[in-house]
PAPATI-880207 format. One record per residue: residue number from 1; residue in three letters; z, y, x of N, C-alpha, C in turn. Coordinates in steps of 0.02 Angstrom, whole numbers. Atoms other than C-alpha are relative to their C-alpha. Example, Ala and Ser with C-alpha at 12.3 -4.5 7.8 and 13.67 -1.06 7.14 Angstrom:
! PAPATI-880207
<pt seq="1" type="ALA" n_z="0" n_y="-59" n_x="45" ca_z="390" ca_y="-225" ca_x="615" c_z="0" c_y="60" c_x="45"/>
<pt seq="2" type="SER" n_z="-3" n_y="-59" n_x="-42" ca_z="357" ca_y="-53" ca_x="684" c_z="37" c_y="55" c_x="-39"/>
This chain:
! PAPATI-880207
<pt seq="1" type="UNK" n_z="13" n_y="24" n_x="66" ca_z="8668" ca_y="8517" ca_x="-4595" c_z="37" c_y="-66" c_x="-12"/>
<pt seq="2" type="UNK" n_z="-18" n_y="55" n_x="-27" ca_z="8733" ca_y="8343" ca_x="-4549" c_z="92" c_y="24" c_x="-29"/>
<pt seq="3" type="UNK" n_z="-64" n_y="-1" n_x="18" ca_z="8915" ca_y="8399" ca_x="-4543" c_z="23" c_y="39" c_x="-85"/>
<pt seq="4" type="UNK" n_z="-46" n_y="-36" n_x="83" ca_z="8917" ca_y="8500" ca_x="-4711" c_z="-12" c_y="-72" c_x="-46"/>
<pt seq="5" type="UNK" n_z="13" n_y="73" n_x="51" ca_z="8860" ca_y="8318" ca_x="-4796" c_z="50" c_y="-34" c_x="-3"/>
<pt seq="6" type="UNK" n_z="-77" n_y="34" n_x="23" ca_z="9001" ca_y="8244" ca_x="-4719" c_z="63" c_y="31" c_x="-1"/>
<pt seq="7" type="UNK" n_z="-67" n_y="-29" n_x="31" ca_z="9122" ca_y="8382" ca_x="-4763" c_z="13" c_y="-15" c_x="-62"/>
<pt seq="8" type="UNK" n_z="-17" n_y="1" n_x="75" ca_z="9073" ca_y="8381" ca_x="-4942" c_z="6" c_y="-104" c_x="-4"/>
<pt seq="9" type="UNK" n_z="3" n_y="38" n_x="16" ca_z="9069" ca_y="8189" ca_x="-4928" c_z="81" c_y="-28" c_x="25"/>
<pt seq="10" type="UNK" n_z="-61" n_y="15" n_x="-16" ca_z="9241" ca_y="8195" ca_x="-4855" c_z="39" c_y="24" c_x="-74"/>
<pt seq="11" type="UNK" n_z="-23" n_y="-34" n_x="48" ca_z="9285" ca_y="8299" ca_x="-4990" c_z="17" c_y="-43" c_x="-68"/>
<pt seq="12" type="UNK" n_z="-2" n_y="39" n_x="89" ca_z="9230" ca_y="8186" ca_x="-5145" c_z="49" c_y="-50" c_x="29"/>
<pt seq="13" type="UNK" n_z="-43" n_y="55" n_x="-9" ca_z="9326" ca_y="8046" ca_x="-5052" c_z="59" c_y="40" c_x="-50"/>
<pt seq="14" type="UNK" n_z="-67" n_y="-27" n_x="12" ca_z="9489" ca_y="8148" ca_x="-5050" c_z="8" c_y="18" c_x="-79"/>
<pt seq="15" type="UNK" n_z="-4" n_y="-1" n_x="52" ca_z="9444" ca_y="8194" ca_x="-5218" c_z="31" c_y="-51" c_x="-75"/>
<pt seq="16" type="UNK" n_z="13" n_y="62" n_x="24" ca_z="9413" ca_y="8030" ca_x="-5283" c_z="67" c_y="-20" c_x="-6"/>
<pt seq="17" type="UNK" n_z="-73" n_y="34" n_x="0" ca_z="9586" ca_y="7964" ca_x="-5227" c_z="49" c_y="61" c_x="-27"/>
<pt seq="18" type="UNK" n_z="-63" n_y="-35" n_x="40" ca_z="9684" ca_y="8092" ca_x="-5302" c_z="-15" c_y="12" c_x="-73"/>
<pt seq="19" type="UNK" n_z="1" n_y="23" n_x="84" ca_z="9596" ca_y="8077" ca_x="-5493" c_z="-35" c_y="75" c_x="3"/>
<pt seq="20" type="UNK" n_z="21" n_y="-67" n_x="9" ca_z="9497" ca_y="8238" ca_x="-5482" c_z="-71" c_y="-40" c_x="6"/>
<pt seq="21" type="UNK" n_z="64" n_y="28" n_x="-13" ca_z="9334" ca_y="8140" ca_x="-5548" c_z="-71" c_y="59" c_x="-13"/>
<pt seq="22" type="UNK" n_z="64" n_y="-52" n_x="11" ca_z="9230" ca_y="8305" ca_x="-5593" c_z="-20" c_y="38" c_x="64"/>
<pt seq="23" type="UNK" n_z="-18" n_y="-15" n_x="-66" ca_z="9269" ca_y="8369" ca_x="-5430" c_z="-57" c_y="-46" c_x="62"/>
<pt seq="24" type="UNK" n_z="-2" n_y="50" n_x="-51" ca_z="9230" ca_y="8220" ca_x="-5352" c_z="-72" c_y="-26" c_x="-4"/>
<pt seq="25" type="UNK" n_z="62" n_y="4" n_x="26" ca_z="9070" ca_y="8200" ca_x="-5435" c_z="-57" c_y="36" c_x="12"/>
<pt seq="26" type="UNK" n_z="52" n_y="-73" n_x="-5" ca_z="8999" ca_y="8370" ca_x="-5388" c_z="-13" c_y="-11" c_x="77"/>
<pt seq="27" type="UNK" n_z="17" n_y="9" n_x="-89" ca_z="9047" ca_y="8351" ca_x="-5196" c_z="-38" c_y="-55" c_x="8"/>
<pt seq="28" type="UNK" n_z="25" n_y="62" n_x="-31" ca_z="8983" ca_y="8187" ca_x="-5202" c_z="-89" c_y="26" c_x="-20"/>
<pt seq="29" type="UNK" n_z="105" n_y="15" n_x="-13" ca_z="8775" ca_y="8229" ca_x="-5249" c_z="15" c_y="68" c_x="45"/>
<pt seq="30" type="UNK" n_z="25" n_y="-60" n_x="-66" ca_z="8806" ca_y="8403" ca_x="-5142" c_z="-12" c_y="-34" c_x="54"/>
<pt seq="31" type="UNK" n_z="-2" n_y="59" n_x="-61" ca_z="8831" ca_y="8265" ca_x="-5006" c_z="-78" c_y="-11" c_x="1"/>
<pt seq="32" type="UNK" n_z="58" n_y="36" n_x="-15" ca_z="8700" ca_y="8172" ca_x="-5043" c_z="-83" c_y="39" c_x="-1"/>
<pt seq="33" type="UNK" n_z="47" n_y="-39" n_x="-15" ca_z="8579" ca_y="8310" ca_x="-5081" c_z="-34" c_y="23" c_x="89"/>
<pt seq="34" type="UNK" n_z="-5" n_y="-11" n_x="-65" ca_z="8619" ca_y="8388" ca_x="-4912" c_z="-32" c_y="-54" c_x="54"/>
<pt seq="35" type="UNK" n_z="-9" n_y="60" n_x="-31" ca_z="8602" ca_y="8222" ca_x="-4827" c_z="-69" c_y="-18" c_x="18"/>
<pt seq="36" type="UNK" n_z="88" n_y="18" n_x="-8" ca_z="8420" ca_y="8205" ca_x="-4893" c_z="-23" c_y="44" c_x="44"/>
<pt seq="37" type="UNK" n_z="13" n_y="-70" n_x="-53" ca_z="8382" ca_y="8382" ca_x="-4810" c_z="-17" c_y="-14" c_x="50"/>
<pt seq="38" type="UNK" n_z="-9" n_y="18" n_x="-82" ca_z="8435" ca_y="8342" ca_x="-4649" c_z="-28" c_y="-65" c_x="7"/>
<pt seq="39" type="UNK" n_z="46" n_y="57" n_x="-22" ca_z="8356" ca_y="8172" ca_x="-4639" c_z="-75" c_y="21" c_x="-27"/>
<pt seq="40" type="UNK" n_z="82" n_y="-23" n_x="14" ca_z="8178" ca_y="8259" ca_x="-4711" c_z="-27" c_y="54" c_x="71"/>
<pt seq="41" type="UNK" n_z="31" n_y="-47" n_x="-67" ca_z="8197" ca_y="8397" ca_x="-4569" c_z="11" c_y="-32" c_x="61"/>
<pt seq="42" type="UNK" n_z="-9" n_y="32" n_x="-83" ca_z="8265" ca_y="8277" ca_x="-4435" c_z="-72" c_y="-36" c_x="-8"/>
<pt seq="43" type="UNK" n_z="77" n_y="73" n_x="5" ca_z="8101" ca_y="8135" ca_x="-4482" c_z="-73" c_y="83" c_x="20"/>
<pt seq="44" type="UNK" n_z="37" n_y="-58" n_x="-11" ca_z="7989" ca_y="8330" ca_x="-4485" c_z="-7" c_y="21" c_x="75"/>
<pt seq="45" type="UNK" n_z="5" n_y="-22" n_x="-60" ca_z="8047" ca_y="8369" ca_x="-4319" c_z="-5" c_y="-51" c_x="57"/>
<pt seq="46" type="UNK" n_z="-7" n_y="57" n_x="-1" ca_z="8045" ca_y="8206" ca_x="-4253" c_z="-92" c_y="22" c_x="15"/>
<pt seq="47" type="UNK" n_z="80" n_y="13" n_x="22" ca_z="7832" ca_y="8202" ca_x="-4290" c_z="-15" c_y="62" c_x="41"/>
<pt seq="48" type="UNK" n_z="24" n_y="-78" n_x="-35" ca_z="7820" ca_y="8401" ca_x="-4231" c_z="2" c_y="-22" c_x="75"/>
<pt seq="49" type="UNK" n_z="-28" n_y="0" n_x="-82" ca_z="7904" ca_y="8364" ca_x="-4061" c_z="-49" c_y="-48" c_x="36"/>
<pt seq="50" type="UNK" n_z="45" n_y="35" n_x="-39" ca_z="7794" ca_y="8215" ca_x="-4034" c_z="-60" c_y="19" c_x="15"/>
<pt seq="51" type="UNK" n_z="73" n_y="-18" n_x="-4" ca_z="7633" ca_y="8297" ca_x="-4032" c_z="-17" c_y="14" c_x="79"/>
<pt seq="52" type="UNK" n_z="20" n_y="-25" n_x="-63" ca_z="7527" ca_y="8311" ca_x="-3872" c_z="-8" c_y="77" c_x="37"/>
<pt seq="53" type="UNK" n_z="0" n_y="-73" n_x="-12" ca_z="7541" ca_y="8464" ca_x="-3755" c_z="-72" c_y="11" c_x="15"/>
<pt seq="54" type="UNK" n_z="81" n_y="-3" n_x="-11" ca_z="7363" ca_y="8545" ca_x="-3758" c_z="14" c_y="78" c_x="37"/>
């Protein structure tokens, strides 16, 4: 999940610098959408994993 955030966030860069701002606009919240994801299921699994073994 991690690497597709910073594909599409590689993406809006490359975008960005070549004048493709609609483009660049779209990859850039897919990014950041993505981004939240994976930091909600990493902090999720994170809390799961700690639990005591019974």
């Amino acid at each position: 999940m991690l690497s597709w955030a910073i594909t599409f966030l590689i993406i809006a860069i490359i975008a960005a610098v070549l004048g493709f701002g609609g483009i660049a606009g779209a990859a850039t919240g897919i990014a950041k959408i993505l981004f939240l994801v994976f930091l909600v299921l990493f902090v999720a699994s994170f809390f799961i994993g700690r639990r005591p073994k019974m």
